[in-house]
C-alpha positions as CSV (number, residue, x, y, z in Angstrom):
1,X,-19.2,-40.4,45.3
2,X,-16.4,-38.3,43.5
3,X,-14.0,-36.7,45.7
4,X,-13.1,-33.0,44.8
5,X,-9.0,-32.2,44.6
6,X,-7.7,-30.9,47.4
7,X,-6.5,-26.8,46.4
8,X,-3.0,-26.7,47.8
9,X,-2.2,-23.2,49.4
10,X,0.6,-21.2,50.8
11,X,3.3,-23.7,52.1
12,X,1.0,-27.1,51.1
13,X,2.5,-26.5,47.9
14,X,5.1,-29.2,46.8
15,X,7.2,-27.9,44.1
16,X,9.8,-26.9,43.7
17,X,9.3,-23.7,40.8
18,X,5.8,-22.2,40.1
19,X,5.0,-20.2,37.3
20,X,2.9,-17.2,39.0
21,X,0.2,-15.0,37.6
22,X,-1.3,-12.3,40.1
23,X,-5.2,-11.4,40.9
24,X,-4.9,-8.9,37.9
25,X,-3.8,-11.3,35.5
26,X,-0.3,-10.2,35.3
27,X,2.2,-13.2,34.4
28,X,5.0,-12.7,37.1
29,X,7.0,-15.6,35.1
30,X,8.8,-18.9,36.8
31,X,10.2,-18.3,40.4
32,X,11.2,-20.4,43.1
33,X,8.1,-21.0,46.0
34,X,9.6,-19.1,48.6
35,X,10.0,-15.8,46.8
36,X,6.6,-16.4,45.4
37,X,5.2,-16.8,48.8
38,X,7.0,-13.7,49.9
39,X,5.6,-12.0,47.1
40,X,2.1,-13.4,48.3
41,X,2.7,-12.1,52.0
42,X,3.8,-8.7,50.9
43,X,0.2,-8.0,48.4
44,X,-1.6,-9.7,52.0
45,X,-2.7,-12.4,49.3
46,X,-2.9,-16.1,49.2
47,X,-0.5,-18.1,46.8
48,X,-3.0,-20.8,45.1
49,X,-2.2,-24.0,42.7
50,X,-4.7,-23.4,40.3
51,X,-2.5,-26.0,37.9
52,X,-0.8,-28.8,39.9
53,X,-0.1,-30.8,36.9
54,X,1.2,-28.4,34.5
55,X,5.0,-28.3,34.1
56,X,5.9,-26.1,36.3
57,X,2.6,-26.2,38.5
58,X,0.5,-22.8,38.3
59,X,-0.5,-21.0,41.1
60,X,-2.2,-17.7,41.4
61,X,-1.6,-14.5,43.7
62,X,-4.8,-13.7,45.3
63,X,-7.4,-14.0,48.1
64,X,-8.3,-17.7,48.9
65,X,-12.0,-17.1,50.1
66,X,-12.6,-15.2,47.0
67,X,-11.0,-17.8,44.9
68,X,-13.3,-20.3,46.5
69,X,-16.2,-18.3,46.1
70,X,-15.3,-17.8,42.0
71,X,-14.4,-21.5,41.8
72,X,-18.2,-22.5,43.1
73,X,-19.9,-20.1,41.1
74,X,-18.5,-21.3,38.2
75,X,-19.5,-25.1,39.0
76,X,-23.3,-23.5,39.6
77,X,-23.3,-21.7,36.3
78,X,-22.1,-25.1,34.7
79,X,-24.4,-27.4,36.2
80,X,-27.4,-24.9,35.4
81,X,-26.4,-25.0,31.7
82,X,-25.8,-29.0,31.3
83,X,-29.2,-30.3,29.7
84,X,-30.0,-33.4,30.7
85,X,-32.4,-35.4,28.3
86,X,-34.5,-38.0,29.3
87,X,-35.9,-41.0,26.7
88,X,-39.7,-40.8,27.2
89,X,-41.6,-43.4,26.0
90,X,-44.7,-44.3,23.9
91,X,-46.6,-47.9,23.7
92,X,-48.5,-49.3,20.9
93,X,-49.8,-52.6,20.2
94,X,-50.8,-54.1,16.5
95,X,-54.8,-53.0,17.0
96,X,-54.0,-49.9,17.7
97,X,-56.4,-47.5,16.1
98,X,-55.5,-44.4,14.2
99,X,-57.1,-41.7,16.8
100,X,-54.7,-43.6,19.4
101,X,-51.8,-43.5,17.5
102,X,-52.5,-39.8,16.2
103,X,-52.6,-38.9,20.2
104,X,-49.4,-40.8,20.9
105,X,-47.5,-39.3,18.1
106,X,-48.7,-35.5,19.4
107,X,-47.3,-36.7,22.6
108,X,-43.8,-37.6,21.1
109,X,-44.0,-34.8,18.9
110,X,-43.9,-32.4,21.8
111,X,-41.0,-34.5,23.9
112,X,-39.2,-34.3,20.6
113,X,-39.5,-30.2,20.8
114,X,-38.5,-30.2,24.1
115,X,-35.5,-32.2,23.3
116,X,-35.8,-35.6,24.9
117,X,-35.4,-38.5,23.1
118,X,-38.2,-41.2,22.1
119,X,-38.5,-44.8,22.6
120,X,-41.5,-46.3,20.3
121,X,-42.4,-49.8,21.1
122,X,-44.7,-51.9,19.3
123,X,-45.8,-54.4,22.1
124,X,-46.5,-57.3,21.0
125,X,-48.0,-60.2,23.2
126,X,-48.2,-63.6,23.0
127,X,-48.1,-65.4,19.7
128,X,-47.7,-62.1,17.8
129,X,-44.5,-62.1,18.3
130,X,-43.5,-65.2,16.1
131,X,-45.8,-62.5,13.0
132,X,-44.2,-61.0,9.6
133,X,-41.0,-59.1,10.1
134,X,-42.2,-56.3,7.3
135,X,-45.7,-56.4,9.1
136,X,-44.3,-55.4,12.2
137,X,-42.4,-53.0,11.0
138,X,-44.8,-51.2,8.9
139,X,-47.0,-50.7,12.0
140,X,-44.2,-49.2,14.3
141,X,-43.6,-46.8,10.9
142,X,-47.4,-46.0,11.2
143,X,-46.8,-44.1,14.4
144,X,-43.7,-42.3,12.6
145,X,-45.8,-40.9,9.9
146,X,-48.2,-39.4,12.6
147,X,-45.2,-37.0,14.7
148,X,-45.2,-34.0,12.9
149,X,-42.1,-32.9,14.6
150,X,-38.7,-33.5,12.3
151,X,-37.0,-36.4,13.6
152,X,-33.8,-39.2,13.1
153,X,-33.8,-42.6,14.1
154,X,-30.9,-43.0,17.2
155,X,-31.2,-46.3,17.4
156,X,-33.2,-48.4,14.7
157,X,-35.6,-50.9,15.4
158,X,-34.6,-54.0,17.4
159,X,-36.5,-56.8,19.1
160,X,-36.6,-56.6,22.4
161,X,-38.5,-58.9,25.3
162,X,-41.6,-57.0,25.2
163,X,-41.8,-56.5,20.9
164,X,-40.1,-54.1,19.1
165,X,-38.5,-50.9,19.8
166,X,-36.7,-48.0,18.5
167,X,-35.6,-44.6,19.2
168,X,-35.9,-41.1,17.7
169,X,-34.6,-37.5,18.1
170,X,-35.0,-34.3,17.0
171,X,-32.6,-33.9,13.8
172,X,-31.8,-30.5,14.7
């Protein structure tokens, strides 16, 4: 579990300068701690690091529950935009007839739309494994001609235990 970094405020901070901006925005400039934390106590404001590592640290004029509350919001707003895409999966064997394969590809067509990834696999049991190379091939590209969606191989076809697999994407 990641552990967040601990917001130094008011006399937890360390250094020795601090380069101060207030709640408005306004650069104050590089001043010694104690006369920024006076400057804090006379606005009734909370002196936060909002830079510990910049040279001299940054730290920030203003109210700390506020700060807090901005700091979370932004995280939310953040995690609601990251898109997390999946790698759904489709299953075909060498028999596989063509009304099979036209309903897989629909399938993949619409997770390719929605943006996830695709992993085709030709499965291929037994002795049919040890079968043409080129054959093989040219009925996992079968399924390909079938997804009407546009499309670029990831990751290109590779033997795997079950048969052969390989990945698509939507080339947008």
């Amino acid at each position: 579990m990641a552990r967040q970094q601990q917001i130094r405020i008011n006399n937890q901070i360390r250094a020795k300068e601090l380069r101060v901006i207030t709640d408005s925005g306004e650069n104050i400039g590089v001043i010694p701690v104690r006369e920024a934390l006076k400057k804090a106590e006379e606005m009734q404001l909370d002196l936060v690091e909002i830079s510990p590592n910049a040279r001299p640290p940054i730290a920030k004029i203003t109210d700390y529950g506020k700060f807090l509350y901005d700091q979370k919001k932004k995280q939310k707003q953040a995690k609601q935009k990251a898109h997390t895409v999946e790698v759904k999966s489709i299953q075909v064997k060498i028999g596989t007839d063509e009304n099979d394969l036209s309903v897989k590809a629909k399938k993949a067509s619409k997770w390719l739309s929605e943006g996830h990834r695709v992993k085709v696999e030709l499965f291929l049991p037994g002795r049919t494994k040890y079968m043409d190379k080129s054959f093989l091939e040219e009925r996992l590209n079968r399924v390909l001609k079938l997804i009407t969606t546009d499309f670029k191989v990831a990751d290109p076809i590779k033997k795997n235990p079950k048969g052969l697999a390989l990945i698509i994407e939507n080339s947008k």
